[in-house]
C-alpha positions as CSV (number, residue, x, y, z in Angstrom):
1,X,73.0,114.8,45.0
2,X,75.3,116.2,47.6
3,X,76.7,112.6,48.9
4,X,79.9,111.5,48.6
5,X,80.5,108.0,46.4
6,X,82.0,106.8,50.2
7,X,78.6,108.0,52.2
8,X,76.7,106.1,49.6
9,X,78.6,102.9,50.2
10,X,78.7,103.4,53.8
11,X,74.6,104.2,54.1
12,X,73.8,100.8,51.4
13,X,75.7,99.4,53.8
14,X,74.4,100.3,57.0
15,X,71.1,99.6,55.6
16,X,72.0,96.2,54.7
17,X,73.4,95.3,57.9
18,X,70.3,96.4,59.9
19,X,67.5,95.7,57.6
20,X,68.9,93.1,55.1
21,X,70.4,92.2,51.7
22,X,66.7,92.3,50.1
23,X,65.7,95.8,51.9
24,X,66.4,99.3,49.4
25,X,67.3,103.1,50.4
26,X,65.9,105.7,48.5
27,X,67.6,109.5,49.3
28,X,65.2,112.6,49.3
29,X,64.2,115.8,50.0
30,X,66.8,118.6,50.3
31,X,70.2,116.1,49.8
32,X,68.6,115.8,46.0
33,X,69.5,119.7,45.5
34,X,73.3,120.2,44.3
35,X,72.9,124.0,45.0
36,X,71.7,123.7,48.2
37,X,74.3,123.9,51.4
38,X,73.7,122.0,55.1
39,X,69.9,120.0,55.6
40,X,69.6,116.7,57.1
41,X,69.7,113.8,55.1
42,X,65.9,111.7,54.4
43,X,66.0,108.3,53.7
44,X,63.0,105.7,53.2
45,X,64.1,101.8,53.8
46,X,62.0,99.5,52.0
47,X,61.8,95.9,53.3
48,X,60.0,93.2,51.0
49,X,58.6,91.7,54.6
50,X,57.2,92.4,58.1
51,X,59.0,94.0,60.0
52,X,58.8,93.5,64.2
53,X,60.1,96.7,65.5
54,X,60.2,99.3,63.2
55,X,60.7,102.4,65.2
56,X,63.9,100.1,66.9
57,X,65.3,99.5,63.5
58,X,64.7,102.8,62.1
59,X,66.3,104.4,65.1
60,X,69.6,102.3,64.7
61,X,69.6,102.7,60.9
62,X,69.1,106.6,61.5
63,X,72.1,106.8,64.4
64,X,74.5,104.4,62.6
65,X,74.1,106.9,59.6
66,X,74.3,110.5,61.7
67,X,77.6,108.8,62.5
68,X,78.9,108.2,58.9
69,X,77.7,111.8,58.2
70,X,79.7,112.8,61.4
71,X,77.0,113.8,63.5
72,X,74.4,115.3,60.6
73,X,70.4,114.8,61.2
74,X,69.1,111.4,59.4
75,X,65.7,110.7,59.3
76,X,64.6,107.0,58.2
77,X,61.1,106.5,56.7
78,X,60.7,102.9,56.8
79,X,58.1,100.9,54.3
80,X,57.7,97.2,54.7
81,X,54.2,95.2,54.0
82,X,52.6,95.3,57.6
83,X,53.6,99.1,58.1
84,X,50.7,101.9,57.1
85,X,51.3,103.8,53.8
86,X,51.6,107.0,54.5
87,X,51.6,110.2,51.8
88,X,55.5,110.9,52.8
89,X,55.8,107.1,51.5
90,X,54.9,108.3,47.9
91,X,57.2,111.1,48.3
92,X,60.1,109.3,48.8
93,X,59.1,107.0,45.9
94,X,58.1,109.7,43.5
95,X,61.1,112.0,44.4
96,X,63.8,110.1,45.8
97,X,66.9,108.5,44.3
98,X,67.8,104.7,44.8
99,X,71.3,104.5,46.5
C-alpha cells in the first residue's frame, strides 16, 4: 500500500470528522500496488445510516484529503443504506483494504 502510516491517520481522521465515528474507509485500486508510482488515491466511505447529501459530503471528504496528499486526485465512493449499490461498491469491498 503506498500510504504513509501519517496519510492513514490523517484520512481515518478526515473521514471521521465529516462522516462520523461509526462510518469506515476502505483504500483501492492502484494505491494497493507497492510497485506502482503516481495514481490518485480511491476511497469508499461506508456509513451504517442515511446519509442527506452525499455528493456534499463526498466532495469535502475528497478535498480535505487532496489536501493531506498535497494536492493528489481523491475520489470518494460513498455507501450508506439509502444510497444505490453500485458494482464499483463491490469492488471496493472485495479489493480494498480497511484503513
Amino acid at each position: 500500500m503506498r500510504l504513509t502510516p501519517e496519510q492513514i491517520e490523517g484520512i481515518r481522521r478526515i473521514v471521521a470528522e465529516q462522516a462520523g465515528s461509526d462510518a469506515t474507509v476502505r483504500l483501492f485500486g492502484s494505491r494497493l500496488d507497492d510497485l506502482a508510482r503516481g495514481g490518485d488515491v480511491d476511497l469508499l466511505v461506508e456509513v451504517p445510516r442515511p446519509v442527506d447529501d452525499p455528493a456534499p459530503l463526498a466532495a469535502r471528504i475528497a478535498g480535505r484529503v487532496s489536501r493531506l496528499m498535497e494536492g493528489r486526485k481523491v475520489d470518494v465512493i460513498l455507501h450508506a443504506p439509502n444510497l444505490r449499490e453500485l458494482p464499483i461498491h463491490e469492488v471496493a469491498r472485495r479489493e480494498g483494504i480497511v484503513l
